[in-house]
ZAMI-647513 format. One record per atom (N, C-alpha, C): residue in three letters; x, y, z negated. Coordinates in steps of 0.05 Angstrom, whole numbers, plus 5000, padded with zeros to 4 digits. Each point is the difference from the previous one (the first is absolute). Example, Ala and Ser with C-alpha at 12.3 -4.5 7.8 and 13.67 -1.06 7.14 Angstrom:
['ALA',[5264,4886,4844]];
['ALA',[4982,5024,5000]];
['ALA',[5018,5024,5000]];
['SER',[4993,5021,5014]];
['SER',[5016,5024,4999]];
['SER',[4985,5022,4986]];
// end
This chain:
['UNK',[7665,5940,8399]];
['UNK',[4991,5013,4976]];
['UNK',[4970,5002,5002]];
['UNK',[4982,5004,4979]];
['UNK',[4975,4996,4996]];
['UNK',[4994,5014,4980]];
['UNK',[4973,5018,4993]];
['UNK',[4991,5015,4980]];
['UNK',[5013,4996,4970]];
['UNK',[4995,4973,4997]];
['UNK',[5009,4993,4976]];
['UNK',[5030,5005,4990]];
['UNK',[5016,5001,5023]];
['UNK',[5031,5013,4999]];
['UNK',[5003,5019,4991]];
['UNK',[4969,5016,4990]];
['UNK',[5014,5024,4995]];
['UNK',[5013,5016,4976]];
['UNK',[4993,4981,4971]];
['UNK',[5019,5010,4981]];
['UNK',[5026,4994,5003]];
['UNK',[5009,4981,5020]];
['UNK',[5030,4992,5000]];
['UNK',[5007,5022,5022]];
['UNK',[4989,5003,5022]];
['UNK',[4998,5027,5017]];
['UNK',[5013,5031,4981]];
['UNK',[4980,4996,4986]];
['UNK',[5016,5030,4990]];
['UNK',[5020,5000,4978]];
['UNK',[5017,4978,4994]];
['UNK',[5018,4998,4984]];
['UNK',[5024,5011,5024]];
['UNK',[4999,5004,5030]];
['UNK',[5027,5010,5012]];
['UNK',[4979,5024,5013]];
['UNK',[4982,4997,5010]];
['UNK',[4988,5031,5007]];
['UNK',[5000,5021,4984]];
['UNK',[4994,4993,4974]];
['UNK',[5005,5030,4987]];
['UNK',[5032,5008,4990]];
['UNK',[5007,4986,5011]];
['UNK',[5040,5012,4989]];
['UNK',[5014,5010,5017]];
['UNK',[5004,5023,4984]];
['UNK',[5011,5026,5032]];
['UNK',[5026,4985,5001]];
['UNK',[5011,4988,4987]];
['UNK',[5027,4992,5008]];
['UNK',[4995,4973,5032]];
['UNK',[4986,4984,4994]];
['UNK',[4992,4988,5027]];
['UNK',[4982,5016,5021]];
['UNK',[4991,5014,4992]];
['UNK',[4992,5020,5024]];
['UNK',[5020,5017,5007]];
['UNK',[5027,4997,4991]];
['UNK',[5004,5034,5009]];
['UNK',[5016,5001,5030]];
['UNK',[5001,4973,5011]];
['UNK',[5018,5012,5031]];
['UNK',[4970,4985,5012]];
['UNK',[4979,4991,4994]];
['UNK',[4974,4992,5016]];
['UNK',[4987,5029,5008]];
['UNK',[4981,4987,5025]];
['UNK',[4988,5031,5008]];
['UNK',[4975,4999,4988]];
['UNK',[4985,4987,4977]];
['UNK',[4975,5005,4986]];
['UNK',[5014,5014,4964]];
['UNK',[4978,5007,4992]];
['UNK',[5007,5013,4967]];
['UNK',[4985,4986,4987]];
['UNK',[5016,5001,4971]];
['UNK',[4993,4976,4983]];
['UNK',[4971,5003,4996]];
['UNK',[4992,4985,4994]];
['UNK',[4968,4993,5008]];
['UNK',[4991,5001,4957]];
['UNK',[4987,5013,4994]];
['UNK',[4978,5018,4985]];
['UNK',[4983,4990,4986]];
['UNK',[4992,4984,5007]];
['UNK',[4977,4986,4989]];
['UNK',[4987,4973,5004]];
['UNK',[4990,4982,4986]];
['UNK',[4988,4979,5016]];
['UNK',[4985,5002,5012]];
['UNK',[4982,5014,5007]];
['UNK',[4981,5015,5031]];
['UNK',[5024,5000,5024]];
['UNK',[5015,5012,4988]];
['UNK',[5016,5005,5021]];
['UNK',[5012,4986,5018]];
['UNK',[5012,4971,4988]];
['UNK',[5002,4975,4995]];
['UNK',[4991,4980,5026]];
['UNK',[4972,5007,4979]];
['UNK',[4978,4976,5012]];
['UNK',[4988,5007,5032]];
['UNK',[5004,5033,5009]];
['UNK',[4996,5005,5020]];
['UNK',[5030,5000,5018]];
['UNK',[5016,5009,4984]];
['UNK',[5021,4984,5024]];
['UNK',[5003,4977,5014]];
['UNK',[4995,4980,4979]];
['UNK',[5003,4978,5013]];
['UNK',[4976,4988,5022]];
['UNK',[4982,5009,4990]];
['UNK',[4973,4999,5020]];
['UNK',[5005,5006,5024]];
['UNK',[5008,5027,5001]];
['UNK',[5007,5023,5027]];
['UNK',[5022,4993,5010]];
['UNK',[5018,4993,4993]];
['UNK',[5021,5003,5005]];
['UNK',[5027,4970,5003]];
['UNK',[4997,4983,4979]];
['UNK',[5011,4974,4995]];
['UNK',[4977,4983,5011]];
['UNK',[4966,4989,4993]];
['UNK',[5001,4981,5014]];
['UNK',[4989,5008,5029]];
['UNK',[5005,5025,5014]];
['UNK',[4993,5001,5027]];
['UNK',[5022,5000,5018]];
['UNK',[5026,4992,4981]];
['UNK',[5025,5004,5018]];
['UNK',[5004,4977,5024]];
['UNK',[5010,5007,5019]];
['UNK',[5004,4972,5015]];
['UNK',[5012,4972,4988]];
['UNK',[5036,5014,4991]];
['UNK',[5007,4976,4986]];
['UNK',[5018,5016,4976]];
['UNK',[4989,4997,4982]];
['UNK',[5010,5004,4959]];
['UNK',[4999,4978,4986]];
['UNK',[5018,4989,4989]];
['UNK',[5002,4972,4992]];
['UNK',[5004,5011,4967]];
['UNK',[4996,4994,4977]];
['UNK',[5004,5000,4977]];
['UNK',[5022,4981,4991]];
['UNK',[5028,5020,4981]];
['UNK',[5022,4989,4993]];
['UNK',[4991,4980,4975]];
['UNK',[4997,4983,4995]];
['UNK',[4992,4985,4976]];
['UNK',[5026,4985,4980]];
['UNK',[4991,5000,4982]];
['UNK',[5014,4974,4975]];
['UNK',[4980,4978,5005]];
['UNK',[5018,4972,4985]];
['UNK',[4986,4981,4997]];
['UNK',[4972,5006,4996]];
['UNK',[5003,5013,4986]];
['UNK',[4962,5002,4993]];
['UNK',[4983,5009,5009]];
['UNK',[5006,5000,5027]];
['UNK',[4982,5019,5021]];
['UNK',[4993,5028,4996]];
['UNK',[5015,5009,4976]];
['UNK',[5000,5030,5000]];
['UNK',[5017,5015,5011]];
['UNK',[4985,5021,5020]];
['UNK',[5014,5016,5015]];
['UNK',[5014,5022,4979]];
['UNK',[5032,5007,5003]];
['UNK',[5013,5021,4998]];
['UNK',[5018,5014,5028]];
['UNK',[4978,4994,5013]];
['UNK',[5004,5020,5026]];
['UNK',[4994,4994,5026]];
['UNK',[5002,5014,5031]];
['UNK',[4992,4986,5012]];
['UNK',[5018,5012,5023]];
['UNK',[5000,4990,5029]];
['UNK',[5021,4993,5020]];
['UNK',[4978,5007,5027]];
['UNK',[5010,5012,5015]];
['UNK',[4978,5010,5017]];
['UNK',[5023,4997,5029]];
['UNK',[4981,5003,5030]];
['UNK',[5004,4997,5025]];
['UNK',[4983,5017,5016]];
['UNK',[5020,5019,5007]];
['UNK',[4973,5018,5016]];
['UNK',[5016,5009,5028]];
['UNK',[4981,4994,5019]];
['UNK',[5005,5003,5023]];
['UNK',[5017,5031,5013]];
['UNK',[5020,4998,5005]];
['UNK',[5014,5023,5019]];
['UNK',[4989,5012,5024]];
['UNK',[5007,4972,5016]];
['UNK',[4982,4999,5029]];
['UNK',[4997,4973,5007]];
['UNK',[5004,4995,5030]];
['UNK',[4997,4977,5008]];
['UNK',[5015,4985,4991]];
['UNK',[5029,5004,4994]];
['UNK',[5022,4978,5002]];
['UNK',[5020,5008,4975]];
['UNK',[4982,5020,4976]];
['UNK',[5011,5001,4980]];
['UNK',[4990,5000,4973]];
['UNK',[5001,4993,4973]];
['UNK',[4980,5008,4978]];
['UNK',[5025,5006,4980]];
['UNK',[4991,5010,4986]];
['UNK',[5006,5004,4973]];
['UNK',[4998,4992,4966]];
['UNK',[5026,4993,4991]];
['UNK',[4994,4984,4981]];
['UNK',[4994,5027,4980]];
['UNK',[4993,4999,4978]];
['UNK',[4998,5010,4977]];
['UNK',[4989,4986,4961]];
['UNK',[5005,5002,4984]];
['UNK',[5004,4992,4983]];
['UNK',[5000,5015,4974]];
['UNK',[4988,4994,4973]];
['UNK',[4991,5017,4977]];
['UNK',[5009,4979,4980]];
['UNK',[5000,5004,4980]];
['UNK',[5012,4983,4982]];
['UNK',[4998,5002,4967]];
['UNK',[4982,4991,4979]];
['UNK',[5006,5018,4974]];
['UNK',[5034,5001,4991]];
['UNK',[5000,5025,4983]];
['UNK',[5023,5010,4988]];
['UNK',[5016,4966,4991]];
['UNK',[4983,4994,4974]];
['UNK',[5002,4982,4987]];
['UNK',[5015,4969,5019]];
['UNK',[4992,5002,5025]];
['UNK',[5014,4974,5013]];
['UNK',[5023,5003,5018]];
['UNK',[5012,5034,4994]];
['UNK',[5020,5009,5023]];
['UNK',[5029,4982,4998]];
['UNK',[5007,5003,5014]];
['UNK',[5028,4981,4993]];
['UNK',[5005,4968,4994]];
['UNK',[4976,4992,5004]];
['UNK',[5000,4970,4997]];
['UNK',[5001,4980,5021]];
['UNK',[4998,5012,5020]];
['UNK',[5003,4981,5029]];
['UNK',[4962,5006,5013]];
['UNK',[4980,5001,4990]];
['UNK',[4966,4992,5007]];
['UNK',[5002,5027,5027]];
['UNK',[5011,5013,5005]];
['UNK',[4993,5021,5015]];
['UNK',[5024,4991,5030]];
['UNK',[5023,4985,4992]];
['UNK',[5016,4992,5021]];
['UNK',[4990,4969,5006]];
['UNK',[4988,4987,4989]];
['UNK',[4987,4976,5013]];
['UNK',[4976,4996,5005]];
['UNK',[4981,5032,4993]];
['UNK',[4975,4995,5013]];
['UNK',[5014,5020,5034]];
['UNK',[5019,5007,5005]];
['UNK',[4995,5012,5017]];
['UNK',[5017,4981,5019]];
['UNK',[5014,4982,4990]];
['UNK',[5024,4976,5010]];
['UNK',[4973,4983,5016]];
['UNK',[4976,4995,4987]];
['UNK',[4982,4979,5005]];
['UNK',[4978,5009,5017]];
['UNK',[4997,5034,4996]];
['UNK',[4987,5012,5024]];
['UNK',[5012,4996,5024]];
['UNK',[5020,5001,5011]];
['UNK',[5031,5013,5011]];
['UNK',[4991,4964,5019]];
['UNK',[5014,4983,4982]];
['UNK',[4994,4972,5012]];
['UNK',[4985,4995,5022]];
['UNK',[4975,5015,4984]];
['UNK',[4968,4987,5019]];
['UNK',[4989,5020,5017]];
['UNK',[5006,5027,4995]];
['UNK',[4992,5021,5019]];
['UNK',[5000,4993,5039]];
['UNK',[5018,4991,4988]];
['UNK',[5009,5000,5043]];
['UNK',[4985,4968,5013]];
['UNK',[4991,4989,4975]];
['UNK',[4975,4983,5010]];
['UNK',[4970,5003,5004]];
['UNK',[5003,5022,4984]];
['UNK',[4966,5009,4988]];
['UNK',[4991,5013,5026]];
['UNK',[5020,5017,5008]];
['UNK',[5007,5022,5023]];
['UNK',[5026,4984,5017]];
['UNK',[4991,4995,5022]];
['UNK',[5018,4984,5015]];
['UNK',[5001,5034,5023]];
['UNK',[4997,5016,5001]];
['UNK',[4996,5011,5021]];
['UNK',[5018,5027,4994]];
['UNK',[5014,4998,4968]];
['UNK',[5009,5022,4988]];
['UNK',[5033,4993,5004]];
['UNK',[5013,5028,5008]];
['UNK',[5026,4990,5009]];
['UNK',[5022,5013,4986]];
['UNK',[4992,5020,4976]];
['UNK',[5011,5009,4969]];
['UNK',[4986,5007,4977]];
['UNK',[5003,4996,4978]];
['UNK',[4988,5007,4978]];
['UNK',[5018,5022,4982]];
['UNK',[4983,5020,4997]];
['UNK',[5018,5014,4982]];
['UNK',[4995,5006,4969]];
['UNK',[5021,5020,5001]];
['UNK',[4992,5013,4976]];
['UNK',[5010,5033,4999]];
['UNK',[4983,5008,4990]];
['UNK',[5010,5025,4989]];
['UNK',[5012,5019,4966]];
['UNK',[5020,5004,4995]];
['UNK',[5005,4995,4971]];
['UNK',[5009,5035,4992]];
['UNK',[4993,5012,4977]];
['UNK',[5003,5026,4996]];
['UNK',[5033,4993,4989]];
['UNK',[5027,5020,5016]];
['UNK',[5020,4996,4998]];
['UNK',[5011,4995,4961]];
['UNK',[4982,5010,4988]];
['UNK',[5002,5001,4967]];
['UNK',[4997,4973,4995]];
['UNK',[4983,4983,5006]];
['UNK',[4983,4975,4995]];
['UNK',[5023,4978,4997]];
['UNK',[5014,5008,4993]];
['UNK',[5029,4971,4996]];
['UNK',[4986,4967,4997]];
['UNK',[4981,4998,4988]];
['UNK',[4992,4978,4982]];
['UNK',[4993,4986,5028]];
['UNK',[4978,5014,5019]];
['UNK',[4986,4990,5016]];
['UNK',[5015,4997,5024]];
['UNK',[5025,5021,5010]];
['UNK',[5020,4993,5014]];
['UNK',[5014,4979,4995]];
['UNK',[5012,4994,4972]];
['UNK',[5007,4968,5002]];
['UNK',[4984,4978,5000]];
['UNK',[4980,5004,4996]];
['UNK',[4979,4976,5002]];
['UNK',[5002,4997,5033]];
['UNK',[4984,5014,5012]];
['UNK',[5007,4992,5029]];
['UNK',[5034,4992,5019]];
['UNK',[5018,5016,4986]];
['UNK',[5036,4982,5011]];
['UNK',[5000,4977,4990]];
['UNK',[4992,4985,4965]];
['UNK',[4999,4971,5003]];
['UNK',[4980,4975,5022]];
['UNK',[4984,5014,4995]];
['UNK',[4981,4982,5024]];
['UNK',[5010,5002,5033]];
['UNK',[5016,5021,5003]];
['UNK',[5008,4999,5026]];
['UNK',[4996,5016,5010]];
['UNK',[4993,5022,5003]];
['UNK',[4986,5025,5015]];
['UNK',[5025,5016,4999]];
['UNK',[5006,5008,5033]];
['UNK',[5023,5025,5002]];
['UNK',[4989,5026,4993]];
['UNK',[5017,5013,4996]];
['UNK',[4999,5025,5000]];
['UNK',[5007,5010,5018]];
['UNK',[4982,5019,5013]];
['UNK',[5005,5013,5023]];
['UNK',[5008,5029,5000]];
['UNK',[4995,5015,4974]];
['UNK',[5016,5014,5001]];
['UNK',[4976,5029,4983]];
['UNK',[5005,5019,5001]];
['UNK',[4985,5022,4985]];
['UNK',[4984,5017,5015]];
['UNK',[4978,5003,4997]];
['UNK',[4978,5014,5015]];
['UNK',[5001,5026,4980]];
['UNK',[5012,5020,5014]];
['UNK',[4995,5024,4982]];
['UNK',[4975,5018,5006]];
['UNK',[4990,5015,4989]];
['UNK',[4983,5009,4980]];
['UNK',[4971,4982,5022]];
['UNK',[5001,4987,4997]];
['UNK',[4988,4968,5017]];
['UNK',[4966,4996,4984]];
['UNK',[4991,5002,4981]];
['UNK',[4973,4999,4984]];
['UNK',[4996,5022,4981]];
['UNK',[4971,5013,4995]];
['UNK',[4997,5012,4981]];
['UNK',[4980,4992,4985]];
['UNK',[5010,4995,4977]];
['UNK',[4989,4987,4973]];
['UNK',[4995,5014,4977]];
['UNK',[4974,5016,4999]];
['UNK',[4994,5009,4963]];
['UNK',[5007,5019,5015]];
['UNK',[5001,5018,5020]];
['UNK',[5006,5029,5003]];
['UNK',[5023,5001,5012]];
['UNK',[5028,4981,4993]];
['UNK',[5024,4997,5000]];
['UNK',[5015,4986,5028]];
['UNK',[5013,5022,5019]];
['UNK',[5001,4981,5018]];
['UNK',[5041,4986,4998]];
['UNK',[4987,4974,5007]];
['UNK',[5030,4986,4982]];
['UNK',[5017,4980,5031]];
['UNK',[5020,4999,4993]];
['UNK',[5015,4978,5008]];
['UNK',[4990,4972,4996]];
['UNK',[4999,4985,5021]];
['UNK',[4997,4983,4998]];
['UNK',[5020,4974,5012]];
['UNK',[4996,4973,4996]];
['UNK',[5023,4982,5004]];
['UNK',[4983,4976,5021]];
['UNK',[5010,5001,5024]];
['UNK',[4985,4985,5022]];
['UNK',[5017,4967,4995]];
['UNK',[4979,4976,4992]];
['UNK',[5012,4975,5000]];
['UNK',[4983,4982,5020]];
['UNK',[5015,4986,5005]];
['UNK',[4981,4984,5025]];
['UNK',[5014,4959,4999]];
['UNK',[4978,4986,5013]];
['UNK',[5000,4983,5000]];
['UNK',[4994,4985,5021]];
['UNK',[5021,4987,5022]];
['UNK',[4984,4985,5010]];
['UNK',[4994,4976,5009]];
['UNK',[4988,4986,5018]];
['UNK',[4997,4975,4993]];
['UNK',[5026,4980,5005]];
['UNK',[5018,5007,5016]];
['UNK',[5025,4998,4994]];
['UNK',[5021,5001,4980]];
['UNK',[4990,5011,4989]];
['UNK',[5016,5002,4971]];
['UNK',[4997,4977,4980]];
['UNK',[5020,5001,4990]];
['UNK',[4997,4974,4977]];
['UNK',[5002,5013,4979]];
['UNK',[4973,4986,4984]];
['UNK',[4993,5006,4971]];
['UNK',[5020,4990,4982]];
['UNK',[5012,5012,4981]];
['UNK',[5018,4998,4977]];
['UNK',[4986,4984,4970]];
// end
């Protein structure tokens, strides 16, 4: 993603409904916006932008380090593209190439707010077990919640 992403940027940042099991709040303003992504999106290690043909991002797919021998997947998505498959085959195609990018990583996970149904099945088609329920496991927005531990590893076969 790049500055210029950013009116397509806030077509899922400002909608509390895609924010509401993420740990940021819908984002306010285009200031608001333009400095997230600055600060925040292009200083990330690895944030890949979810695109359509047309190279416009409606969302983006992120990898962030655990520790040595683990990272974490995570994933945002606009409202508007939920349910269509773009959120289970950008993460099918992360999933693929991760354990090449990182040869040294020996699970990838995820963490899913136990409510989050949409994003729980997105990760069981691609292949990711469920490991089971992390109770009162993250606090998010004040709220400390259940969460749903999924993991992947390089042993596993992608679906």
């Amino acid at each position: 993603m790049t500055l210029s992403d950013v009116d397509d940027y806030m077509v899922w940042a400002t909608d509390a409904e895609v924010a509401r099991f993420c740990s940021w709040e819908p984002c306010t303003s285009r200031e608001e916006a333009v400095k997230y992504i600055t600060d925040s999106v292009l200083t990330h290690p690895w944030l890949r932008a979810i695109c359509l043909e047309d190279d416009r991002p409606i969302g983006y797919i992120l990898i962030m380090a655990v520790d040595n021998i683990r990272k974490e997947i995570g994933y945002v998505l606009a409202r508007k593209y939920w349910g269509k498959g773009f959120a289970t085959e950008a993460v099918r195609l992360v999933t693929a190439e991760i354990f090449n990018e990182f040869p040294e990583i020996e699970r990838l996970e995820a963490l899913v707010d136990v409510n989050n149904f949409g994003s729980q099945r997105v990760l069981e088609k691609v292949g990711f077990t469920r490991e089971g329920v992390m109770r009162k496991f993250l606090c998010i927005k004040g709220s400390v919640r259940d969460t749903v531990m999924f993991s992947f590893l390089p042993s596993d076969t992608l679906k």
